[in-house]
C-alpha positions as CSV (number, residue, x, y, z in Angstrom):
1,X,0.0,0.0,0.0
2,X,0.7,3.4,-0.6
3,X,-0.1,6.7,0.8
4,X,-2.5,7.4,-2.0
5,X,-4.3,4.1,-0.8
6,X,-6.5,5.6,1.7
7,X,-9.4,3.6,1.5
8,X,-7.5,0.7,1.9
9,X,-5.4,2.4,4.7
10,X,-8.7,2.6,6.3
11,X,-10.2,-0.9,6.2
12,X,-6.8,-2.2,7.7
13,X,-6.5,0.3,10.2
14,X,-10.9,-0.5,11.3
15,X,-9.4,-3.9,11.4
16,X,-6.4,-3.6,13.2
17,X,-7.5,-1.2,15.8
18,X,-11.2,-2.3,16.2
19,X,-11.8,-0.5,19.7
20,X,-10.3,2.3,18.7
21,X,-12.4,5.8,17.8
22,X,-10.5,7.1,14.4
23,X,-11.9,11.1,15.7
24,X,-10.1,10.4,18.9
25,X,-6.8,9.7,17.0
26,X,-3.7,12.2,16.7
27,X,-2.0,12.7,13.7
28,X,1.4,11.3,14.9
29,X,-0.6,8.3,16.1
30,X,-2.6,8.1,13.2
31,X,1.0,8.0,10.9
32,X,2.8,5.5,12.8
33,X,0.2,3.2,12.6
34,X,0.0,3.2,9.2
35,X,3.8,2.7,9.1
36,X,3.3,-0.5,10.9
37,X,0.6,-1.5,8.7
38,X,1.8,-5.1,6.7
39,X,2.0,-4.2,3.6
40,X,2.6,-0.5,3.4
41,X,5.5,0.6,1.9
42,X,5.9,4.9,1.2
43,X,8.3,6.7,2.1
44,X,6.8,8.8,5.0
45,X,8.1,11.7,3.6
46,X,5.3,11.5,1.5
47,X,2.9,12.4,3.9
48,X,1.3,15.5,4.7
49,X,-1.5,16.9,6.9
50,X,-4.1,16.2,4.1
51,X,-3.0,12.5,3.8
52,X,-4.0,12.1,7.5
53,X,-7.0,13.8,7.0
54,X,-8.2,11.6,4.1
55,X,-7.7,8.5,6.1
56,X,-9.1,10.0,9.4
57,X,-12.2,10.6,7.1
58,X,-12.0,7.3,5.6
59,X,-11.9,5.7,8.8
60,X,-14.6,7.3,10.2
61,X,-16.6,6.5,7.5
62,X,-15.9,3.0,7.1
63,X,-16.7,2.2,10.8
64,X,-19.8,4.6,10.2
């Protein structure tokens, strides 16, 4: 996966982290654990503020 992957980000993070509340989550949470997601590999320089916010979102809505 790749930073651009943010619907798929999403689902694994729903799934990994089923107790957790995505609009509850930091940003420097939110990015580590998609770094330790199997599978993803980006380069977190990549990542910006709007990245986050697309799989915050994405989260949200998939546990919605």
């Amino acid at each position: 996966m790749k930073w651009i992957d943010v619907q798929d980000i999403a689902i694994e993070l729903s799934e990994a982290r089923p107790d957790t509340d995505p609009t509850q989550v930091n940003f420097v949470d939110l990015m580590r654990w998609v770094l330790e997601l199997p599978g993803f590999d980006d380069d977190p320089q990549h990542c910006g503020e709007r990245i986050l916010e697309a799989i915050q979102q994405a989260w949200i809505d998939e546990i919605g």
